[in-house]
N, C-alpha and C positions, 0 to 999 in steps of 0.2 A: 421407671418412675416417671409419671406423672407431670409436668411445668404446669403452674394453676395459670386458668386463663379464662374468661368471660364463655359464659356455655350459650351460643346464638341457637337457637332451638324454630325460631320464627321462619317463612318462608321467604321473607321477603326482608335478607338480615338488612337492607339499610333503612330500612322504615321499621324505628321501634317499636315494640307489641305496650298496648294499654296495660297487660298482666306484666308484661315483663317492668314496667316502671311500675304498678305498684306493688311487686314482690321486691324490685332490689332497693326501691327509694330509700333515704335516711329521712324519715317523718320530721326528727328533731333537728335537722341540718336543711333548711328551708334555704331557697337561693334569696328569696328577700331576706332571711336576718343576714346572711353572709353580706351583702350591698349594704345594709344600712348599719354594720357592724364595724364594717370595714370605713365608711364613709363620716360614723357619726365621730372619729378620732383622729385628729390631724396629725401630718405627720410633722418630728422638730428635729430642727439640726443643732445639736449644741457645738458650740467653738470656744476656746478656751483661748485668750491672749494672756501675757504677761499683767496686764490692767485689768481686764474682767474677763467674766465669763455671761457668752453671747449666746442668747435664744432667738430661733427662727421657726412661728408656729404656722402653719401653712392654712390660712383659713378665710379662701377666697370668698367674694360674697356676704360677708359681712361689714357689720360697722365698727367703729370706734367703740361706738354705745354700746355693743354688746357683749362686747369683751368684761371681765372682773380678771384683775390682777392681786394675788392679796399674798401677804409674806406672814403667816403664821407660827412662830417661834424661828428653825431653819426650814420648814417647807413652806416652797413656791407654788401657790395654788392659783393655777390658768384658769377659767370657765369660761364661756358663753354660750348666749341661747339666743335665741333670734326664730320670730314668728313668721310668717307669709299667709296673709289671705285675700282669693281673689275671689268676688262675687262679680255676677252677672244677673240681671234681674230684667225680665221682661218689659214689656210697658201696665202689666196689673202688679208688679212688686212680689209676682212668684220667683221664684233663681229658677234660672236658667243654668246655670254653672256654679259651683260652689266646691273650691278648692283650698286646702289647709297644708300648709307648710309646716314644722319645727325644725329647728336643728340646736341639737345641745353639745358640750363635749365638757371635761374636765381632765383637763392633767397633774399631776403633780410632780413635784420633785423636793427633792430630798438636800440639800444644800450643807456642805462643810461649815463648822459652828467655827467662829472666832476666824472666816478667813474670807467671810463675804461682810461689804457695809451694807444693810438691810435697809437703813434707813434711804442710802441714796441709788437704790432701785429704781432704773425710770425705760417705760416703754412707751412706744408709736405702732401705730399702723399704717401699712401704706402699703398698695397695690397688691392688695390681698393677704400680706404677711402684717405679723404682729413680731415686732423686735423689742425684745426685752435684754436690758445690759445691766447686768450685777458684777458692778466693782468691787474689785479684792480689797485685804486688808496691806497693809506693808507688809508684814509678816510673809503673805500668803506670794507674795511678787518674787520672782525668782528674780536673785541676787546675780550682778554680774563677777567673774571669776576675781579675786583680789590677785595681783601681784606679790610677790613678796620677795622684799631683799634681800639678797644674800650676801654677808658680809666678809 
């Protein structure tokens, strides 16, 4: 039997054949969606203390302004968009250069009903991160151990 293995049929296997990348390509797996796929979703770190529960959304390159934080019922909905354009224009007012940026993302999260306060949701940005802190309820706060007397 057989081990499957890459069938190199070219004469010169380390310089890929033109046929052989457009027989084995994935047309629908393009290396630009994978970058801009991978790139258009930041990544977060959730941390969970006794008082809240800590968001850390990694979205260097942006502003304050382009952030939207919004708490609809218990989902936490992150977004931002943010534009870049940079022209160069000759001395007649033709471009010379004519370059367009976007960048969008949306997260969401799903939030425990009756153990987060919604209302007192408060985030900053700062040096690339967006920190967002959702305090618990009492309820939600882990109690410390009681004592109990023994009589």
């Amino acid at each position: 039997m057989k081990a499957l293995m890459k069938n190199d049929r070219s004469f010169f296997p380390a310089i890929p054949s033109f046929f052989d990348d457009m027989l084995t390509r994935d047309w629908f797996n393009w290396p630009l969606s994978q970058t801009t796929s991978s790139n258009s979703l930041p990544a977060v770190n959730v941390k969970e203390t006794n008082e809240a529960f800590e968001l850390e959304v990694a979205a260097p390159g942006m502003s304050k302004q382009d952030f939207k934080v919004e708490l609809d019922n218990n989902l936490l909905i992150i977004s931002a968009q943010k534009e870049n354009r940079h022209e160069e224009k000759d001395e007649k007012g033709n471009f010379a250069l004519r370059e367009f940026n976007y960048q969008s993302f949306t997260r969401t999260f799903s939030l425990p009903e009756r153990l987060v306060k919604g209302e007192e949701i408060s985030a900053r940005y700062e040096d690339g991160i967006l920190y967002i802190a959702i305090p618990k309820t009492e309820e939600a706060k882990v109690k410390p151990a009681k004592q109990i007397e023994i009589r």
